[in-house]
C-alpha positions as CSV (number, residue, x, y, z in Angstrom):
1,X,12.4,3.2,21.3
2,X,11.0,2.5,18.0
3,X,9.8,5.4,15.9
4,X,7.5,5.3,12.8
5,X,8.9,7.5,9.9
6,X,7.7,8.5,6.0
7,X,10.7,9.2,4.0
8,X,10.1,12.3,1.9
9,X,13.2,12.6,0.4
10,X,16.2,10.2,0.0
11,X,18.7,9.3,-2.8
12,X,17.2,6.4,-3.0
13,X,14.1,6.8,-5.4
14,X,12.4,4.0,-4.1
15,X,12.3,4.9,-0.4
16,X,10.9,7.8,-1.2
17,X,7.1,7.9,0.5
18,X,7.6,4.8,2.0
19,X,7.1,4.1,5.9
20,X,8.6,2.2,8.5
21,X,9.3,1.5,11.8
22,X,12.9,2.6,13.4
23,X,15.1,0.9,16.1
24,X,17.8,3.6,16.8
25,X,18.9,1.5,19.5
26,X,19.3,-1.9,17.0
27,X,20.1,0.2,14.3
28,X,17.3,-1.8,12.8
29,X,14.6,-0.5,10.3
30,X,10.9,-2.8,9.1
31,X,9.2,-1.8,6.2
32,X,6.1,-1.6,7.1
33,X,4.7,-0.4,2.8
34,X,7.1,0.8,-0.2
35,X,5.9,1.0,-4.0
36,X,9.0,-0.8,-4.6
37,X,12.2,-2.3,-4.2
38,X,12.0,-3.0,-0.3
39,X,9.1,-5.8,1.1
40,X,6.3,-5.4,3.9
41,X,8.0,-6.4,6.8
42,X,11.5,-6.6,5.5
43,X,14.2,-5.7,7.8
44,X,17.0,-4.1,6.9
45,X,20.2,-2.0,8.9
46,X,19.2,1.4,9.1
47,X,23.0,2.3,7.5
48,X,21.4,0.1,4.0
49,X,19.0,3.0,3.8
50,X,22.0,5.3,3.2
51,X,21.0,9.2,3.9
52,X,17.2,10.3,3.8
53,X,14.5,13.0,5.2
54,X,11.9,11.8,6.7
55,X,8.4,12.8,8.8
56,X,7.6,11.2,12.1
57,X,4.6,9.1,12.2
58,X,3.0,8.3,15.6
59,X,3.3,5.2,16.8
60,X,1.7,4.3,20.1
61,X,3.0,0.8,22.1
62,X,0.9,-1.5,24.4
63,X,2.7,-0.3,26.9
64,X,1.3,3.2,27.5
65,X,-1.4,2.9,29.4
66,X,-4.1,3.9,27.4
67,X,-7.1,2.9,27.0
68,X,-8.7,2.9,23.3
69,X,-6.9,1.5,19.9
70,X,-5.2,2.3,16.7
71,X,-6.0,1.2,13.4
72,X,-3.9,1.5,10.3
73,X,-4.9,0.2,7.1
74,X,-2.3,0.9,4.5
75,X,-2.8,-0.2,1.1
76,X,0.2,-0.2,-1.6
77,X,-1.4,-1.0,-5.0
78,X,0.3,-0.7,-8.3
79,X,-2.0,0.5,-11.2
80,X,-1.2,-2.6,-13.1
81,X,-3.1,-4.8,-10.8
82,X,-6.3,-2.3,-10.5
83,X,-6.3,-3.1,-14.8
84,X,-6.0,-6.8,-14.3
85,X,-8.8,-6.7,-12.3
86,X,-10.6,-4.8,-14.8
87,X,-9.9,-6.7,-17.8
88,X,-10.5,-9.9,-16.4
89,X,-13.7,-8.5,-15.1
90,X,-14.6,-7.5,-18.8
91,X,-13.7,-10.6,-20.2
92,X,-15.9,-12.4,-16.8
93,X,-18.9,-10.4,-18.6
94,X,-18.1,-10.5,-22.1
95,X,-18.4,-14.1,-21.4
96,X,-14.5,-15.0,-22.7
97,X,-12.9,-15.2,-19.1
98,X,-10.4,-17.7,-18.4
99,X,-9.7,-20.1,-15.4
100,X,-6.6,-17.7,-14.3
101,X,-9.4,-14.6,-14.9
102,X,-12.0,-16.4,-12.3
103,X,-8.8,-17.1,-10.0
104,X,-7.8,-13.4,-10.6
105,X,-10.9,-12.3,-9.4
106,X,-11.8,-14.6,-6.6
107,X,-8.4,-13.8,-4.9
108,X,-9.2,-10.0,-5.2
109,X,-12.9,-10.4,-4.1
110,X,-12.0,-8.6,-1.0
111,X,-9.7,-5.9,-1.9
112,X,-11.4,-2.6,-0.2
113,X,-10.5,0.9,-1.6
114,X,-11.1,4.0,-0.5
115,X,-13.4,6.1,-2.3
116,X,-15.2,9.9,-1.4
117,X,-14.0,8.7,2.2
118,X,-15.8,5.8,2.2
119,X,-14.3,1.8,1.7
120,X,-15.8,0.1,-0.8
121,X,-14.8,-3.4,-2.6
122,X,-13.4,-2.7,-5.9
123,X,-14.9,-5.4,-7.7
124,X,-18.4,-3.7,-6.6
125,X,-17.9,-1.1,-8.6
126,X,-18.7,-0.6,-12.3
127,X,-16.2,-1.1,-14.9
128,X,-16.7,3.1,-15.5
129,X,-16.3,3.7,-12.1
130,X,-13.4,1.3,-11.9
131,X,-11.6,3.2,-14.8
132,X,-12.5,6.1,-12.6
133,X,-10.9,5.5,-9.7
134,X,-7.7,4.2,-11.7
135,X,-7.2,7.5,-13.1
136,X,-8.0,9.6,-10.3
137,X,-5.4,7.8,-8.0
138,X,-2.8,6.7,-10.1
139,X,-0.8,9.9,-11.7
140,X,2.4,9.9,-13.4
141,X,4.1,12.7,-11.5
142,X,3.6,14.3,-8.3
């Protein structure tokens, strides 16, 4: 049976608040989002994750026979690429951008944030509201 799990604690700092799907059976864990040191959709021996605390996360398989869907949309951003975006955005208006600042931007084009409960594309946003939302999300200790 796979179970989805949150760590909340671990002595590992960098599973802390990250999630993943558990084979108990295989011994087996995925990464399914960390803020670092582990990949989406790295596999690893549930053993490698040494000893943790964790909250169970539903997690519903084909197989149930239910009708009706899931949808999870997890996002892991770092701040520092939110500022790239910015600056290169500045520079894009202040009329100074650079070919990697247009490639910067057209590969983000899409990136969707979630702000007042509603998704909106980050690049839509104004450079205040951008600088907003970086400092409303991003804090330096919990």
């Amino acid at each position: 049976m796979i179970t989805g799990i949150q760590i909340t604690q671990a002595d590992n700092a960098d599973l802390i608040g990250s999630i993943w799907l558990v084979d108990q059976q295989a011994q087996q864990a995925r990464c399914l989002a960390a803020a670092s040191g582990f990949e989406a959709d790295q596999q690893v021996a549930l053993e490698q994750l040494g000893e943790f605390e964790f909250r169970e996360l539903p997690v519903e398989g084909q197989s149930t026979g239910r009708e009706g869907g899931q949808h999870l949309n997890v996002n892991v951003l770092k701040r520092e690429v939110l500022e790239k975006l910015m600056a290169a955005r500045e520079r894009q208006e202040a009329g100074t951008a650079s070919d990697e600042d247009s490639a910067l931007l057209a590969d983000n084009a899409q990136l969707t944030i979630r702000v007042s409960g509603y998704a909106v594309r980050f690049n839509a946003l104004t450079l205040e509201q951008q600088r907003d939302v970086i400092t409303r999300t991003f804090t330096q200790s919990m």
